[in-house]
N, C-alpha and C positions, 0 to 999 in steps of 0.2 A: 430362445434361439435354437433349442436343441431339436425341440417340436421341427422348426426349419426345415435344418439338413437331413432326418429323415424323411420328410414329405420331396424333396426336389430329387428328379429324375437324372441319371448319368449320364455323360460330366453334364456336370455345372460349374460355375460361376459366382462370387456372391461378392458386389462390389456395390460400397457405399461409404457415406460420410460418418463414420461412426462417433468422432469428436470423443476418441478415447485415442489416449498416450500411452506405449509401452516401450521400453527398450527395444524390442523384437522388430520394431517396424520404425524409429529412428528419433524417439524423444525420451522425455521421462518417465517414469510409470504416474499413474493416476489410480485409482479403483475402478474408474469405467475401463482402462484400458486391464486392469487387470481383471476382470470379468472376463472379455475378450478374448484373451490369451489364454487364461483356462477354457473359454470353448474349443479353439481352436484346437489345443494340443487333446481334445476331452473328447473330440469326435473326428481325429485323426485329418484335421486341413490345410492344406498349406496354403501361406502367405506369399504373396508373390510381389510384394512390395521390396523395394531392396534397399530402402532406409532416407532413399531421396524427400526431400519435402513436396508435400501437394496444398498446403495452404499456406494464403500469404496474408497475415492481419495487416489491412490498409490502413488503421492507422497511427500503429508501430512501426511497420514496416519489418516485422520477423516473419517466420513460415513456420510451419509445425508441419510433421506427418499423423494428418487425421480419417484421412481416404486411405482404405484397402481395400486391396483384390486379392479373393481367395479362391481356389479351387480344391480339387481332389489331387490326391498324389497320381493318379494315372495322367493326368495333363499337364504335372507342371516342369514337367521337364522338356517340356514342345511349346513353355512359354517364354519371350520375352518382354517383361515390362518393362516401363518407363514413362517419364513424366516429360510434357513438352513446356517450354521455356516462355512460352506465350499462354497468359490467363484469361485473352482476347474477351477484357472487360469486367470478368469476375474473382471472387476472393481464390476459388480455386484453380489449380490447375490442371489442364486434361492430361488424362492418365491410357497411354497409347499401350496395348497389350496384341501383338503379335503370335502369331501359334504356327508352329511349323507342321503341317500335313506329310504324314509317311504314310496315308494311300492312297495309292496309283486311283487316278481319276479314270471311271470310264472313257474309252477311247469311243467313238462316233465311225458308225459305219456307214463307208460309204461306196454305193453300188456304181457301177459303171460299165455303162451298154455303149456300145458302137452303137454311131450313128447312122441312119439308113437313108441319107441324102441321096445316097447316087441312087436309090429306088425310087426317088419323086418321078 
């Protein structure tokens, strides 16, 4: 995984089903979650998960937090995550990540000529 985060270009991104448990992200620790969380902290990533559950075993009917989203420290502070409450048919749940924009959008220029009707 380390290989990874130096090959991807900035910001990024890195969101998946990892089916590892750590305290950090809202279950119990496991070794795959502890693998994890030593990368995480081993190549400087933040988790942007905030300990909600994203999976739901159908047929216990418990959840676990096994989906994370992680980014770089320069965007996670222009992030909002969260998990929607509908799994619209599957074990998971979709994980809604918002990012607020602080730069000014090209404004669009636009020219404006008088019209030369009364010259027909």
């Amino acid at each position: 995984m380390r290989n990874l985060h130096e090959q991807l270009p900035r910001p990024f991104l890195i969101l998946g089903d990892v089916n590892g448990k750590h305290t950090a992200w809202g279950n119990i620790i496991d070794q795959r979650g502890r693998t994890i969380e030593h990368f995480i902290t081993n190549c400087n990533i933040c988790l942007l998960n905030t300990g909600e559950t994203t999976h739901l075993h159908v047929q216990t009917g418990t959840t676990s937090a096994i989906d994370l989203s992680l980014c770089i420290p320069d965007i996670v502070n222009n992030a909002r995550w969260s998990v929607m409450s509908d799994t619209y048919g599957s074990d998971h749940f979709p994980i809604q990540i918002d990012f607020a924009i602080h730069q000014p959008l090209p404004r669009a220029q636009i020219h404006h000529e008088k019209s030369r009707l009364k010259d027909l």
